[in-house]
C-alpha positions in Angstrom: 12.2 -18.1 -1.7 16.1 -18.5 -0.6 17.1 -15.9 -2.9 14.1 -13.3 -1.7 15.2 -13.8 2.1 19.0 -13.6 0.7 18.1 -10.1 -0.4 15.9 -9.1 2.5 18.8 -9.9 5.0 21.3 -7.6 2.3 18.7 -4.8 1.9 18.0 -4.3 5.7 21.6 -5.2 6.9 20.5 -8.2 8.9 24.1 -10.1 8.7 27.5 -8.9 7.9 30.3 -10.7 6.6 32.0 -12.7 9.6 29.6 -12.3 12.3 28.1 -15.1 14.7 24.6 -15.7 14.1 22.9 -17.8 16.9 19.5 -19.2 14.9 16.6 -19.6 17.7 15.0 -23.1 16.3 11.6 -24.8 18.3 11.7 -27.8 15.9 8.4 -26.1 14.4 8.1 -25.9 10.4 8.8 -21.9 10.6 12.2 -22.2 12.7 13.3 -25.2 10.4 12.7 -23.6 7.7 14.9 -20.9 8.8 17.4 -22.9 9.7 17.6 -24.4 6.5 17.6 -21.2 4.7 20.4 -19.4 6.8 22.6 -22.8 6.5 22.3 -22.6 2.7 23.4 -19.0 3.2 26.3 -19.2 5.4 29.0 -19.4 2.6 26.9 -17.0 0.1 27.1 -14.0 2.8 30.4 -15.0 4.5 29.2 -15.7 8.6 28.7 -18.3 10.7 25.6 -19.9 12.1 25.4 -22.1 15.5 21.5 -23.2 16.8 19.7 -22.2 20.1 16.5 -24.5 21.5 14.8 -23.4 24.5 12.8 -26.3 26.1 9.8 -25.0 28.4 8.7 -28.6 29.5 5.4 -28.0 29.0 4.6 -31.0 27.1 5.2 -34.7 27.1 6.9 -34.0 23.6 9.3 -31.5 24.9 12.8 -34.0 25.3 11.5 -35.5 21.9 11.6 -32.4 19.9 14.7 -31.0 21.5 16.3 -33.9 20.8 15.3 -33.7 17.0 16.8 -30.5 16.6 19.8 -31.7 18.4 20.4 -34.5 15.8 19.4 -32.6 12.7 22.1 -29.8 13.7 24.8 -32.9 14.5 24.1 -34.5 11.1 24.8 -31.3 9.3 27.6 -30.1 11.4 26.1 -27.3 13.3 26.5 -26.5 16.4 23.8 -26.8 18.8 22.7 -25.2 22.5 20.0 -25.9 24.6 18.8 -25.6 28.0 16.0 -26.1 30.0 13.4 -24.3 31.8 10.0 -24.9 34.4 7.7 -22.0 32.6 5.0 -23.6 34.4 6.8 -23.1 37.8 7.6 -19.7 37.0 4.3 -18.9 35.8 2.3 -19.4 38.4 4.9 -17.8 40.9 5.1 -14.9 39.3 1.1 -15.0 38.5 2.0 -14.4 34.5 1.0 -16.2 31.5 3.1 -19.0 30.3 2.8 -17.4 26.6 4.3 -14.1 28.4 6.7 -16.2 30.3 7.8 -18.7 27.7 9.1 -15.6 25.6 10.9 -14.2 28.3 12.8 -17.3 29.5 13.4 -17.6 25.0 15.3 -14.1 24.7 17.2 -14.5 28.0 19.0 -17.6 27.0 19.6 -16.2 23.6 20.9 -12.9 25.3 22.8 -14.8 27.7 24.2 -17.0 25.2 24.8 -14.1 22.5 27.1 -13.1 25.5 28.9 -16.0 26.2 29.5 -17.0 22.0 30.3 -13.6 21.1 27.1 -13.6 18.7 26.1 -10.3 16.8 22.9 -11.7 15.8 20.2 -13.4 16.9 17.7 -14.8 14.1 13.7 -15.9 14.9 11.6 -17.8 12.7 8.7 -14.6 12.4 7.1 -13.8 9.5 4.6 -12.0 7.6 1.5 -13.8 8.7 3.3 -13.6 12.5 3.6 -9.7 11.6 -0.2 -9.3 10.7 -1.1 -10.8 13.7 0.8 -9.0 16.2 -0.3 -5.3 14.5 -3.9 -7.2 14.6 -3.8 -7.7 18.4 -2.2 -4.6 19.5 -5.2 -2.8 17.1 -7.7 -5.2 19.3 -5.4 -3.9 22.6 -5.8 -0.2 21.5 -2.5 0.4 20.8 -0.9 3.7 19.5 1.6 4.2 16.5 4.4 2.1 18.0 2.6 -1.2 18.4 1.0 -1.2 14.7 4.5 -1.2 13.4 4.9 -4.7 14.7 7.6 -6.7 14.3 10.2 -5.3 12.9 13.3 -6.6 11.2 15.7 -5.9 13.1 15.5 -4.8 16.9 19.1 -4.7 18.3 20.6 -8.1 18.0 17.5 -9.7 17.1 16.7 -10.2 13.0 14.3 -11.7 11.3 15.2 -12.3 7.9 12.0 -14.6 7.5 9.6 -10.8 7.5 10.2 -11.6 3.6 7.8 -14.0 2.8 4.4 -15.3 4.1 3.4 -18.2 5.9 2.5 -20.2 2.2 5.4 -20.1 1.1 7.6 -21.1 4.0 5.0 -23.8 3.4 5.8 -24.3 -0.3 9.7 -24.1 0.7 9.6 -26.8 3.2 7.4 -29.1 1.3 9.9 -28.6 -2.1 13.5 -29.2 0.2 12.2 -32.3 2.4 12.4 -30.3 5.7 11.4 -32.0 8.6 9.4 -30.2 11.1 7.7 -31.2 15.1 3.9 -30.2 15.4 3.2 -28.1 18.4 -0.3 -29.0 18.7 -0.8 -26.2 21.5 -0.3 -23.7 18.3 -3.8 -24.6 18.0 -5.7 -24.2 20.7 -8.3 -21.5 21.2 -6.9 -20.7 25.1 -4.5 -18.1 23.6 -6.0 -15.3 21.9 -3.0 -14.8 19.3 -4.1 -18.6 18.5 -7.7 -17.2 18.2 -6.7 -14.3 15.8 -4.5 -16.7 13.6 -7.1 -19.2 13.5 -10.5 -17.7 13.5 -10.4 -13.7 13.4 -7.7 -13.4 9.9 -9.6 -16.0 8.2 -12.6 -14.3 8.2 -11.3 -10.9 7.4 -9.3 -12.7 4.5 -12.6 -14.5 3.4 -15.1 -12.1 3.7 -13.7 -8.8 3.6 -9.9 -9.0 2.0 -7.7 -11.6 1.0 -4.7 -9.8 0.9 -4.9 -8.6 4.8 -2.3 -10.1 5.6 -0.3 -7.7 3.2 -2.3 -4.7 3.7 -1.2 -5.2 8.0 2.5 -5.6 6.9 1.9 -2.3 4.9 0.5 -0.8 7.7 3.6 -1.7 10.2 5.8 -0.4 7.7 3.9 3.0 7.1 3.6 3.4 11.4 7.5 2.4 11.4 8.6 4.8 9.1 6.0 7.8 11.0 7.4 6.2 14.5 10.6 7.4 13.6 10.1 10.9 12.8 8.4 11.0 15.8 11.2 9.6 17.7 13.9 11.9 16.6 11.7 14.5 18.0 11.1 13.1 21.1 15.1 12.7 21.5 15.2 16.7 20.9 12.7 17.4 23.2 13.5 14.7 26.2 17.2 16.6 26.3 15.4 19.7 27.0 12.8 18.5 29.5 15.4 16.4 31.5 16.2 17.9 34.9 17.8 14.3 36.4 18.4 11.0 34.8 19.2 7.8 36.6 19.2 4.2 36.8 16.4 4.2 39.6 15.1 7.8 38.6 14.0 10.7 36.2 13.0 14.0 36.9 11.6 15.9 34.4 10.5 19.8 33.8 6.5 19.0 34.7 5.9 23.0 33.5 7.4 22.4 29.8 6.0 19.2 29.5 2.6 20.3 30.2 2.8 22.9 27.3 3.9 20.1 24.8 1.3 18.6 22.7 -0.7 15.5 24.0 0.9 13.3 21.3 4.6 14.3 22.8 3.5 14.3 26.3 2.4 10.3 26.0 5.5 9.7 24.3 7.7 11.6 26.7 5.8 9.7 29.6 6.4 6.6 28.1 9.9 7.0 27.7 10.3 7.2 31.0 8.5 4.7 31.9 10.5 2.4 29.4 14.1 3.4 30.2 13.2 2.7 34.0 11.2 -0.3 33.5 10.8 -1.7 30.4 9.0 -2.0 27.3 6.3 -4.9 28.8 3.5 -4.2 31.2 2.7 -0.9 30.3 -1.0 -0.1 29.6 -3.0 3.2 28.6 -4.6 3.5 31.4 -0.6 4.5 33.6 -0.6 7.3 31.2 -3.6 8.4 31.6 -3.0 8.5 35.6 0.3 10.4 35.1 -1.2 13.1 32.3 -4.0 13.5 35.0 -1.4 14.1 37.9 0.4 16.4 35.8 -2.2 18.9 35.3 -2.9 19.4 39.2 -1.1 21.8 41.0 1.0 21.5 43.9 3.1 19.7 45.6 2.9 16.5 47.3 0.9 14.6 44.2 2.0 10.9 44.0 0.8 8.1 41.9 2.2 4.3 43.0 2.2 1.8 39.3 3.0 -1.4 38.9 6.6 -2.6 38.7 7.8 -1.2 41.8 7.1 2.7 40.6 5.8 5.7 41.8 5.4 8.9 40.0 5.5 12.2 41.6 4.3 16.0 40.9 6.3 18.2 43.0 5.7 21.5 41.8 7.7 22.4 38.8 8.9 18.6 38.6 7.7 15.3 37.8 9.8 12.7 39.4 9.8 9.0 38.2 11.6 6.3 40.4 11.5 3.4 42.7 9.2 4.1 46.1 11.0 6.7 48.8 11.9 5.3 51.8 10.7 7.3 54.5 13.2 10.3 55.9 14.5 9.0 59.1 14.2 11.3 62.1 16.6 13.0 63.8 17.6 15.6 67.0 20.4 16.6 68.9 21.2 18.4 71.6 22.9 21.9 71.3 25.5 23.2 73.0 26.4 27.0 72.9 29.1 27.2 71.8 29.6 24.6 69.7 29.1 21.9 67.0 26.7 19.6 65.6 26.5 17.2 62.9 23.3 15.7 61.5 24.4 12.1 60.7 20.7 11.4 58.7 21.6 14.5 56.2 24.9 15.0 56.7 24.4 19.0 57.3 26.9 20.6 59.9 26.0 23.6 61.8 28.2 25.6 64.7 26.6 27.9 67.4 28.4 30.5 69.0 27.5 34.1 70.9 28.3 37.3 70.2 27.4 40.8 71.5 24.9 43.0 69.7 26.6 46.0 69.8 29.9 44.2 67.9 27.9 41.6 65.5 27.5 42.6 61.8 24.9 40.9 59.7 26.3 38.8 56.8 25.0 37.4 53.7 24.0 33.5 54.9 24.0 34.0 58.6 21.2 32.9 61.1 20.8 34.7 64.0 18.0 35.2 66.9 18.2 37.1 70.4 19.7 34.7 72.8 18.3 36.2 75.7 14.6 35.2 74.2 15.2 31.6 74.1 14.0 29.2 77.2 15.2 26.1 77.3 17.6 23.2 75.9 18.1 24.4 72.8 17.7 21.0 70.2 18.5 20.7 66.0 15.9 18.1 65.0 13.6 17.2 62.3 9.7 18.0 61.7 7.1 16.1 63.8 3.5 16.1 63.0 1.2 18.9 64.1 4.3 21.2 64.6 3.2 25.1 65.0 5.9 28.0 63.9 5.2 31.1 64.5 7.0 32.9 61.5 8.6 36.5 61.5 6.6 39.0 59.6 3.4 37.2 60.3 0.8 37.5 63.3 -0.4 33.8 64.7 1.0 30.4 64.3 1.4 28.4 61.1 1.7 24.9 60.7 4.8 24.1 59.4 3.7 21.6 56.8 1.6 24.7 55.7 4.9 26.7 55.9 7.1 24.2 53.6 3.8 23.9 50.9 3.5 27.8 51.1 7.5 28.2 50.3 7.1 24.9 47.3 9.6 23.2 49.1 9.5 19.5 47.6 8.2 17.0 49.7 11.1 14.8 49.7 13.6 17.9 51.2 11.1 19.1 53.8 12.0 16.1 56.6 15.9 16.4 56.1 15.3 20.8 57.0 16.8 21.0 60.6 14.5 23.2 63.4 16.1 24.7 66.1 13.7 24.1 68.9 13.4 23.6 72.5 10.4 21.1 73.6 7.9 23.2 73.5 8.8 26.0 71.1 10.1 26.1 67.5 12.9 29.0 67.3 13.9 28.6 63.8 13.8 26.7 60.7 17.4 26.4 59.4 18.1 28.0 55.9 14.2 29.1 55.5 12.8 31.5 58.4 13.6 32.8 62.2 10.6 32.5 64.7 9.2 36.0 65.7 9.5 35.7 69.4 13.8 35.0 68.6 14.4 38.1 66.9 16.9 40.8 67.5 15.9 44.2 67.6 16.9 47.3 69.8 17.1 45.3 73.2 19.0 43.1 72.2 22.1 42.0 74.4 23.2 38.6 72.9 23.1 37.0 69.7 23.5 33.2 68.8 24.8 33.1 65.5 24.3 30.0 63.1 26.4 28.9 60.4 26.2 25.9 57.9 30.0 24.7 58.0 29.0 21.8 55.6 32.0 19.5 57.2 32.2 17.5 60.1 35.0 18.5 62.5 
């Protein structure tokens, strides 16, 4: 068995000569057995090997078995680290499973102390039998392509050079060497339902249906590993196209090529996004479903709120992932003519001046209404419910909020568009339209001309 894992870890370039591996060992017969195996193989394949135990304090035999690995490491010269940690606490703050938990609080300390050593690679005890059962459960979960490869051997700094070999002859290998070993007895119980599918659902299949399962699963990741990777490198080539904005707290993507892509790329594309703002975990069919439905309505103004903090948004041509908006704060200030005013909530500048009719040319970018028409403190301020605009070029009034969705102009711009407006009458909105009682036609004596400056003065 040495000598197969010794080629697995050279065939799948697990370790290479003078790297740090930090071994993850429970004090269970799988992680010794590891550690055994990688400390027979230290000098062989030139790196060097220093032992991680996480205790969760969920048992009585906790200090016991921590301390067991301590003293096996010290009486073979390796160095050990440990630390401690209240799953149970955590757990039932965070309303999570300790199984879900426990893992989590595992692969932080080894990240954290991967960090701190200098490590390249981190090394779990997981083999094939651990392999069969995780494509097993994320069958019975309904899982696509990407969870029936598995576990795979290497996943960043994670290896796991035990993928090799099955659960017998780890077995065989620790009964032949003299290994000692702790007994988790809650590896046992029937609460968990990886526990149930290790020690009820695969023995059945094995028995009654075929006893090489266990193989034909590992086959089976390997085949959906080697697809998920094609499919990958597309999705790469086609994520660079789709991508209007990506950031640590948001991704907007083209929602009008996205909907033309096959179903199998949109999921993928989806959960991409979902992955690099969130993570991997959590994650369930049914979120992609929801965002696949809100990208086939139309619209603006679409938005779906997930787990993890997220919301996901159909504005028109875009779909926008990213932490929940904060609501637009409102904003208006009085205007003097002439003069000056800075928004502070947008940071948009406008100046206001007059100028006679017969000596004012029309430019490219300019806003301009008949002075004369205007009653009232003139005011730059933001959009208030029920406001009424009565548009140029149309007969009536129009809601403005019917104006902006008319126009497409995405919800999250619409509360940051100044309008120039007295109390009771909206005169213009800035950049978009000019009300139709405020414009200048043959009577007209003064104009009040509107720029954008950009800068504060």
């Amino acid at each position: 068995m040495l000598s197969k894992v010794e080629k697995y870890i050279k065939e799948h370039h697990l370790i290479n000569p003078g790297e740090l591996v930090i071994a993850g060992v429970s004090g269970g017969p799988d992680s010794m057995a590891l550690l055994h195996i990688l400390n027979k193989l230290q000098l062989p394949l030139g790196f060097k090997l220093v032992v991680a135990h996480v205790n969760h304090g969920l048992r009585t035999e906790a200090a016991a078995e921590e301390q067991f690995v301590h003293d096996y490491c010290d009486s073979r010269g390796i160095k050990f680290y440990s630390c401690q940690v209240n799953v149970r606490e955590r757990a039932e703050q965070e309303k999570r499973s300790l199984e879900e938990i426990g893992r989590e609080c595992r692969y932080h300390y080894f990240a954290d102390l991967s960090k701190k050593l200098g490590a390249s690679r981190i090394a779990t005890a997981h083999h094939q039998d651990d392999n069969a059962e995780t494509v097993l459960l994320n069958l019975i979960r309904g899982s696509g392509i990407k969870g029936l490869r598995g576990i795979r051997p290497i996943n960043g700094k994670i290896i796991r050079p035990l993928l090799s070999v099955n659960k017998t002859e780890i077995e065989n290998y620790i009964r032949e060497n003299f290994i000692p070993y702790c007994i988790d007895q809650s590896n046992f119980s029937t609460d968990y339902l990886r526990n149930r599918i290790r020690h009820q659902l695969l023995p059945l299949i094995m028995q009654e249906y075929n006893p090489r399962f266990v193989k034909s699963l590992n086959q089976l990741a390997d085949i959906a590993a080697c697809e998920n990777e094609v499919i990958e490198q597309e999705i790469g080539r086609l994520w660079a196209k789709l991508i209007i904005k990506e950031q640590a707290d948001e991704i907007i993507l083209d929602a009008d090529a996205l909907s033309k892509l096959h179903q199998a790329y949109q999921q993928r594309i989806i959960m991409k996004a979902l992955f690099t703002l969130h993570g991997e975990s959590g994650w369930q069919s049914q979120d992609i479903l929801q965002i696949k439905g809100l990208l086939a309505k139309p619209g603006s103004a679409k938005t779906l709120q997930l787990k993890k903090g997220l919301y996901v948004r159909k504005v028109y041509c875009q779909i926008i992932f990213g932490s929940k908006p904060v609501d637009k704060p409102a904003f208006k200030y009085r205007v003097q003519v002439p003069g000056q005013v800075f928004i502070e909530e947008t940071g948009q500048s406008y100046s206001f001046s007059l100028c006679e009719s017969k000596n004012y040319t029309a430019q490219a970018g300019d806003i301009y209404l008949d002075y004369d028409k205007i009653k009232g403190d003139l005011y730059l301020r933001s959009r208030q419910p029920g406001d009424l605009f009565a548009p140029l070029g149309m007969h009536g009034h129009k809601k403005v909020k019917d104006f902006f969705i008319d126009l497409k102009v995405p919800l999250s711009e619409r509360d940051q568009i100044p309008l120039l407006a007295t109390e009771d009458k909206i005169y213009a909105i800035l950049g978009y339209r000019i009300a139709r009682h405020a414009a200048v036609d043959a009577t007209t004596s003064r104009i009040l001309l509107v720029k954008k400056t950009y800068l504060k003065d």
